[in-house]
C-alpha positions in Angstrom: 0.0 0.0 0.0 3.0 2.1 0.7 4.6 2.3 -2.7 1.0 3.2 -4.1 0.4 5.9 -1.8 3.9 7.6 -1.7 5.2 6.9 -5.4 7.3 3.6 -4.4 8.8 4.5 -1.0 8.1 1.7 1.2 7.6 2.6 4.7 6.4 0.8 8.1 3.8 2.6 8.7 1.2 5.2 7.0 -1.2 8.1 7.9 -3.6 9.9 6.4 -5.5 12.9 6.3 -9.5 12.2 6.2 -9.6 15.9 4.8 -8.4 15.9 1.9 -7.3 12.2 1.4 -3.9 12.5 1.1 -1.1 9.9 2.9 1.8 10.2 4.6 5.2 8.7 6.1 5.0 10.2 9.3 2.5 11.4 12.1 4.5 14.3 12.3 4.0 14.6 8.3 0.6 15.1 8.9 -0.3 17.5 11.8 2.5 19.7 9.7 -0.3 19.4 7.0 -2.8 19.9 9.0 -1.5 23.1 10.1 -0.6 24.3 6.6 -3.5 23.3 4.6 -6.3 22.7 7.1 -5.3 25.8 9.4 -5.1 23.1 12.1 -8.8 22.0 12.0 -9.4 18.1 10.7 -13.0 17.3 10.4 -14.1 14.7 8.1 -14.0 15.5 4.2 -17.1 15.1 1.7 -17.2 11.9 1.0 -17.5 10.5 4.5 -21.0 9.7 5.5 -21.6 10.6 9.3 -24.6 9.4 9.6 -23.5 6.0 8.1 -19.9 6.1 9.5 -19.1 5.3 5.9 -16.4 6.7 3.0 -18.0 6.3 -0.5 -16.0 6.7 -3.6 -16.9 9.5 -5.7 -15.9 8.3 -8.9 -17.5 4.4 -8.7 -19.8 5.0 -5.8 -19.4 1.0 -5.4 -16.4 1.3 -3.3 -17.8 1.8 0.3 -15.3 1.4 3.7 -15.7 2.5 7.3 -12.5 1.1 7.7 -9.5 3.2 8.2 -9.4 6.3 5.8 -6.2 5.0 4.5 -8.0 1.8 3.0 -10.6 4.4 1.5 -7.3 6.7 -0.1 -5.8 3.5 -1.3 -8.8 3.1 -3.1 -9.1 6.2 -4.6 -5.4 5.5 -5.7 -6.6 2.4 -7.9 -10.6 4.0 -8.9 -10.1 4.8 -12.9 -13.8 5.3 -13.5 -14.6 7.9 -15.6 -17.5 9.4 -14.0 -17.8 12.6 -16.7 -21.6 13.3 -16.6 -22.6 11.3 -13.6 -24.4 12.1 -10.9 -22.4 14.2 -8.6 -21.3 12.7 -5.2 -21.5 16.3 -3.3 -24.2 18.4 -3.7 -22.4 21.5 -5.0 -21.2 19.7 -8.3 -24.6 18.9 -9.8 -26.0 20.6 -12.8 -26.3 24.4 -11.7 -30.6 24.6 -12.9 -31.5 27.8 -10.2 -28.9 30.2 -11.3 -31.0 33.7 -12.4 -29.3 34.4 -15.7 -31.3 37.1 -16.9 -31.4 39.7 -14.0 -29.2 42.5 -15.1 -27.3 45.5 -12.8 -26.5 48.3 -14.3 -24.1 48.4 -11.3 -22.1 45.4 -11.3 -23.4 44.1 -8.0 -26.3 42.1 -8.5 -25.3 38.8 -10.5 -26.4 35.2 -11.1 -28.8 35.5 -8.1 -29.9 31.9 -7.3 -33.6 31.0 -7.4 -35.0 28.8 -4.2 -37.4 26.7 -6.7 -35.7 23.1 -6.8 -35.3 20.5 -3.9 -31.5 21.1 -4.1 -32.0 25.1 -3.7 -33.9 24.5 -0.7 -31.8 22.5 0.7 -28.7 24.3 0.5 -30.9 27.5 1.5 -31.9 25.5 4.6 -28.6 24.4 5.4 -26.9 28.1 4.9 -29.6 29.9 7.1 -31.5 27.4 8.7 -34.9 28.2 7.0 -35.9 27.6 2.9 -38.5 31.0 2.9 -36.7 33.6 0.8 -36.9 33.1 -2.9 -33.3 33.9 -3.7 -30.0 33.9 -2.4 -27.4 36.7 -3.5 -23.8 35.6 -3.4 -20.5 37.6 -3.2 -18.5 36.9 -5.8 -15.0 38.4 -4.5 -15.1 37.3 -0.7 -18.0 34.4 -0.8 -20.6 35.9 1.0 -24.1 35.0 0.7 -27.0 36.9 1.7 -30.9 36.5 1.1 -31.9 40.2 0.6 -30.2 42.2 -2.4 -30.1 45.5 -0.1 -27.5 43.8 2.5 -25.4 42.4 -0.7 -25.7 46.3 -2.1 -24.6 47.3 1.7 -21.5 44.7 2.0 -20.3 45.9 -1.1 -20.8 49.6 -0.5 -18.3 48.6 2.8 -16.3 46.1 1.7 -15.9 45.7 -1.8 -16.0 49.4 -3.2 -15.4 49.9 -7.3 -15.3 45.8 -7.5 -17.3 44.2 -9.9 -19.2 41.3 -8.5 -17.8 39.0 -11.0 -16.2 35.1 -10.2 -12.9 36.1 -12.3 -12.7 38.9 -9.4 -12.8 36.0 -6.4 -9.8 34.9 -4.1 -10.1 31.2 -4.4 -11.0 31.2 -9.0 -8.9 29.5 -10.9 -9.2 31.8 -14.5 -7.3 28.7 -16.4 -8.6 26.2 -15.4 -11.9 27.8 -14.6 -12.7 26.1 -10.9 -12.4 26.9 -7.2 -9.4 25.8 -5.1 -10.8 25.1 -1.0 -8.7 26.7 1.4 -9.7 24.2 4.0 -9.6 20.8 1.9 -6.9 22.0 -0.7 -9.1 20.6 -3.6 -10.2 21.2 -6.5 -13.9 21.8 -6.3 -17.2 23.4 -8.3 -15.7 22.1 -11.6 -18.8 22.5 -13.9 -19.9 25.8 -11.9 -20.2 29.2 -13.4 -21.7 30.6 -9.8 -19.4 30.7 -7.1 -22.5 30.0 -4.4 -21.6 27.0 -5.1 -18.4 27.3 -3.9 -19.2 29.7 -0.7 -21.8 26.3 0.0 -18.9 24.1 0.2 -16.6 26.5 2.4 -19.4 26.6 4.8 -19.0 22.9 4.9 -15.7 21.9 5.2 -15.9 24.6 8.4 -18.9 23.3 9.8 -20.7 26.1 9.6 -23.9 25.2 8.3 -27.4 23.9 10.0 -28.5 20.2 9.7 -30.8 19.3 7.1 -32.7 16.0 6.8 -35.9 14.5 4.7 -37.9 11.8 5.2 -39.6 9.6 2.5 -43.3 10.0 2.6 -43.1 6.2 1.3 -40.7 4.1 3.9 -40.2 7.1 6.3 -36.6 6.8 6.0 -35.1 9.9 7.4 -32.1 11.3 5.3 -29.5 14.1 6.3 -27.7 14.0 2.7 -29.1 15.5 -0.3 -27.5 13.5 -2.0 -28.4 10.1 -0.5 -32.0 11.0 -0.4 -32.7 11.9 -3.7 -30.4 9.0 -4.5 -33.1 7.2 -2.7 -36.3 9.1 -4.5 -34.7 7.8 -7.7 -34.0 4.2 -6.9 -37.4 3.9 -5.2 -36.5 3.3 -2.0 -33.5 1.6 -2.9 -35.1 -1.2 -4.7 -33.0 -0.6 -7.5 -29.8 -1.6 -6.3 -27.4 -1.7 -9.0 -27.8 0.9 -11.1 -24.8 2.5 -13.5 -24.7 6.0 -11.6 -22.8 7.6 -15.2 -25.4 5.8 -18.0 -28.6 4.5 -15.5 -28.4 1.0 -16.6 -29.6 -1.3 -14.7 -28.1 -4.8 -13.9 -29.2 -7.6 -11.8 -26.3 -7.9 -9.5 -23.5 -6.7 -7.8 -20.5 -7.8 -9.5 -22.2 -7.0 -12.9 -22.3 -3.7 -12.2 -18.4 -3.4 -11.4 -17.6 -5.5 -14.8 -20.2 -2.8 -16.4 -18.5 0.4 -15.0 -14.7 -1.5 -14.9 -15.3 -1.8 -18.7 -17.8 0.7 -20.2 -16.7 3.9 -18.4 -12.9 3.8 -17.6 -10.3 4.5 -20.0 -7.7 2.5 -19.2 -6.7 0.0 -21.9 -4.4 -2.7 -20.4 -4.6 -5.4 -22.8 -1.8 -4.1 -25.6 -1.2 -5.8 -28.6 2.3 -6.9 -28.9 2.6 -6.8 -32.9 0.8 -3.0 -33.2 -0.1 -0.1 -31.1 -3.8 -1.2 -30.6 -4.7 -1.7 -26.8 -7.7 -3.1 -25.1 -9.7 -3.2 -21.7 -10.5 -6.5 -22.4 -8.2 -9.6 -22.9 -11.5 -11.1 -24.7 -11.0 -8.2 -27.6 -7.3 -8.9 -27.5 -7.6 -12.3 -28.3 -10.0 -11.5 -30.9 -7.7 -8.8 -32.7 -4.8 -11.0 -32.4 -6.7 -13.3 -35.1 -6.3 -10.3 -37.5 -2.5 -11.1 -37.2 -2.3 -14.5 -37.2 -4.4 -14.2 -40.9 -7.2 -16.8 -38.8 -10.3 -15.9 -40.5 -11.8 -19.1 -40.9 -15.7 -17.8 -42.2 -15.5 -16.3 -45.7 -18.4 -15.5 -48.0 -19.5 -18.0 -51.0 -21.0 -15.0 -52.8 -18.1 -12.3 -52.4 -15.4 -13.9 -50.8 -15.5 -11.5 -48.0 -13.7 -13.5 -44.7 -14.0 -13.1 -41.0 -13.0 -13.8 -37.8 -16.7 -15.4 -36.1 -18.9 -16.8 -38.1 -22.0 -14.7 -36.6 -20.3 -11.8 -38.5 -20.6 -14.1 -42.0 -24.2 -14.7 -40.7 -25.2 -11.2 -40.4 -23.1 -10.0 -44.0 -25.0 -13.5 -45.8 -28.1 -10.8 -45.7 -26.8 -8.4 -47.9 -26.8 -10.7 -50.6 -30.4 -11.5 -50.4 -32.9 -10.7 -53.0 -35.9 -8.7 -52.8 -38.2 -11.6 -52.4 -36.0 -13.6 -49.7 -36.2 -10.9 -47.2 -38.6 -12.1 -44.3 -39.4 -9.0 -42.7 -42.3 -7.0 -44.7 -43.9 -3.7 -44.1 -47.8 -3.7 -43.9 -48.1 -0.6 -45.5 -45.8 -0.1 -48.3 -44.6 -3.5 -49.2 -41.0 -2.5 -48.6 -38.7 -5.7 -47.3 -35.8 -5.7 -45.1 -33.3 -8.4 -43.5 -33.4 -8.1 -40.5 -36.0 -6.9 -37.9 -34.5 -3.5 -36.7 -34.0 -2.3 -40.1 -38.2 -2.7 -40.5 -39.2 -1.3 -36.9 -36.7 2.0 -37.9 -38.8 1.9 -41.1 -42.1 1.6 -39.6 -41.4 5.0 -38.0 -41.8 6.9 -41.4 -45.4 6.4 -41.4 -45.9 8.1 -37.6 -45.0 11.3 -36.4 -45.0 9.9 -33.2 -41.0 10.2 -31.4 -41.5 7.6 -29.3 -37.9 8.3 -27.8 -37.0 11.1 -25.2 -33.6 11.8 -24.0 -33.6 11.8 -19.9 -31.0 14.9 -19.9 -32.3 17.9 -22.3 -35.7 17.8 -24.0 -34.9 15.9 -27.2 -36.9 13.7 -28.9 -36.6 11.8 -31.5 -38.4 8.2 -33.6 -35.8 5.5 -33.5 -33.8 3.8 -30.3 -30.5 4.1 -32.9 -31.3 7.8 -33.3 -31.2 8.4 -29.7 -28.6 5.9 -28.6 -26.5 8.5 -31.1 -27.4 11.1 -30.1 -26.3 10.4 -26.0 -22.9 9.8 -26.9 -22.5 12.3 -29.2 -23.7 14.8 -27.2 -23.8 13.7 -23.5 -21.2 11.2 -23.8 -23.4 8.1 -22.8 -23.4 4.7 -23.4 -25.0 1.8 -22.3 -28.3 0.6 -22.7 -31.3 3.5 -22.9 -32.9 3.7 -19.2 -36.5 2.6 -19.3 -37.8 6.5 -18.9 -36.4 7.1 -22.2 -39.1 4.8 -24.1 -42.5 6.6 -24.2 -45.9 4.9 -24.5 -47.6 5.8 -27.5 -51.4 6.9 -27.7 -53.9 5.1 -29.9 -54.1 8.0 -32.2 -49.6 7.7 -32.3 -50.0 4.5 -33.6 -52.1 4.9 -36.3 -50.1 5.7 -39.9 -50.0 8.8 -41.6 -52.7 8.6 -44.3 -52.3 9.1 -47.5 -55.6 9.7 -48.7 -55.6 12.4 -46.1 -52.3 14.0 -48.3 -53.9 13.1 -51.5 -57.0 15.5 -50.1 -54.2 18.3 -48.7 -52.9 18.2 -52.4 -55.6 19.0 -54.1 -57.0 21.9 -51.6 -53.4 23.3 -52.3 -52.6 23.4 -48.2 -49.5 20.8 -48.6 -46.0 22.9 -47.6 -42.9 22.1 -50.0 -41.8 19.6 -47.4 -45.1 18.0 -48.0 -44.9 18.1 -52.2 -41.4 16.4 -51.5 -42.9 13.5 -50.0 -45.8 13.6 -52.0 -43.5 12.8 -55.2 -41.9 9.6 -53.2 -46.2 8.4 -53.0 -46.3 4.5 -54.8 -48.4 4.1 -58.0 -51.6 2.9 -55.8 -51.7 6.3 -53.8 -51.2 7.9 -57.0 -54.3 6.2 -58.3 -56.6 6.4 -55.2 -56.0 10.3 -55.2 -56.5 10.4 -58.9 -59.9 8.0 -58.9 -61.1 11.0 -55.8 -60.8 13.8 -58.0 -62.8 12.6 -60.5 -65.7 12.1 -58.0 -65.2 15.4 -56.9 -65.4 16.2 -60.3 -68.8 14.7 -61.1 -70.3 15.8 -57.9 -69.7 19.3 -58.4 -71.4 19.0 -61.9 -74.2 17.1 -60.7 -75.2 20.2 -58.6 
């Protein structure tokens, strides 16, 4: 543990700081930290759970100890999750959704009030002056004040902060190039996705201990919680009954070690399976052993057609059906006669007769017709991978599942309503829509002359 902890030095015996979570060689070592970082104070750091006596990892959030903090940093030493985009172990580095963008100062001193409206809001309201009734808190941007009426932040700065503008860039403990916060009390780097430095004041107030208890209890189990973070946790697991769910993607897995395989293996980086003949490298020996093949020339499946050869024969399976005719293609649409191989290339093609978007992103308001479309669309844009999370697949209405007609389009044609995006897709109609709307018109036709 030693030569992990202190780059190779082996020692007899180790200590560590439950602050910040950093080890040392000595004792002496660490009250001279103490005194220098911590300004002599050691209270417990934020991922230590007081009311569970437990350290929780804040990258894998598997990982739990109430063992000595040094088993708990050793840990942290080894962790390689990538938790980009998960949910945030300390209240403080969630998504900032309360921030008051639009309210403008002509004066500089008034900016990015934050709005009490969310659960999070409250609490940290709660927690900073022991009540959630004002609607907003103002913070100081230069000395990390925060007040609840915007005459006392006009006063402070009036006294204190004279010809300043109120501006992060402008505070003691902002980083400009890397844009974050550096504690003074834990010595870490904090607020990492914040633009507003309440955020940062919040988490000052609790590394000192100076904030007011907090706790919620579930209206369903009557669980009492003094975390945000572990009771919403809760609210979203339903009572914990969802047990192993992928904190960075949501999936959800049916037991305990198949949840670290999932997160050792679909959110880390590390590739430690390299290929001795090129540079490629791997996280699994499985896919090392299957590029090797590529270099040992052991593709044993090749196509009769093309002479196209592979490595497993489910890949000569799955090419074998682009060679197949028109006619041989078992998969048929009910509406247009169109064919297709395989089954998710017809339930992506059933969508063009529905408007209905029958898929909805869980983190902005997107919403699109395919599973493929949106499973793109999460990595691309929020970096997720996995399988979609069950909120993500909406139920459709009778009136979604029912086809676009198209002797309802044949109609909009000839009362000249269609748009040009609707002439577009009124050229792609088959001959037997052509016909029906052609067969309409001439009853039209005679009806009109008949009167």
């Amino acid at each position: 543990m030693s030569r992990t902890l202190l780059d190779g030095k082996l020692v007899e015996c180790l200590w560590g700081c439950r602050k910040c979570y950093s080890a040392f060689e000595s004792e002496q070592s660490l009250e001279s930290h103490i005194a220098k970082d911590h300004q002599g104070h050691i209270e417990h750091g934020t991922c230590y759970d007081s009311g569970l006596n437990i350290y929780t990892c804040p990258n894998c959030k598997i990982f739990k100890t109430n063992k000595n903090v040094l088993f708990f940093i050793y840990h942290l030493s080894k962790c390689k999750i990538d938790a980009q985009g998960a949910i945030a172990m300390d209240d403080e580095e969630d998504v900032d959704e309360d921030t008051f963008d639009e309210f403008v100062d002509p004066w500089g001193i008034i900016n990015m009030p934050l709005k009490v409206r969310s659960l999070r809001s409250q609490w940290m309201c709660e927690a900073i002056f022991g009540q959630s009734l004002c609607n907003y808190l103002y913070p100081c941007h230069i000395c990390y004040s925060i007040f609840n009426v915007e005459e006392e932040l006009r006063e402070h700065f009036r006294i204190s902060h004279p010809g300043i503008q109120n501006d992060p860039e402008n505070g003691t403990f902002y980083d400009k190039n890397e844009k974050t916060y550096v504690c003074p009390t834990c010595t870490r780097i904090v607020c990492k996705k914040q633009r507003n430095s309440i955020y940062f004041s919040y988490h000052m107030l609790k590394c000192t201990g100076k904030v007011h208890p907090v706790s919620r209890t579930c209206e369903i189990c009557n669980q009492t919680h003094t975390s945000y973070i572990s009771y919403r946790h809760h609210i979203q697991t339903n009572c914990g009954t969802k047990q192993f769910v992928c904190h960075v993607c949501g999936m959800e897995l049916k037991t305990q070690p198949s949840l670290k395989n999932h997160l050792k293996y679909a959110h880390t980086t590390v590739q430690a399976h390299k290929c001795n003949v090129c540079d490629s490298a791997f996280k699994r020996e499985f896919d090392l052993m299957t590029h090797m093949k590529k270099h040992m020339s052991t593709e044993d499946w090749s196509c009769e057609k093309c002479g196209k050869s592979f490595v497993w024969r489910k890949a000569l399976r799955t090419h074998m059906k682009t060679h197949l005719q028109e006619a041989e293609k078992p998969y048929a649409c009910e509406l247009c006669g169109n064919r297709f191989a395989r089954k998710c290339f017809l339930t992506n093609h059933m969508t063009t007769h529905s408007s209905f978007r029958g898929f909805a992103c869980d983190k902005c308001s997107t919403r699109v017709k395919t599973r493929d479309t949106l499973a793109q669309h999460r990595r691309k844009v929020h970096g997720l991978y996995g399988q979609l999370p069950k909120e993500c697949i909406l139920k459709p209405t009778a009136e979604d599942l029912m086809p676009e007609d198209p002797l309802s389009k044949a109609v909009s044609s000839l009362t000249g309503g269609p748009s040009h995006q609707n002439k577009v897709r009124t050229k792609k109609k088959n001959p037997m829509q052509s016909q029906h709307a052609h067969m309409m018109q001439i009853k039209e036709n005679t009806a009109h002359f008949s009167i």
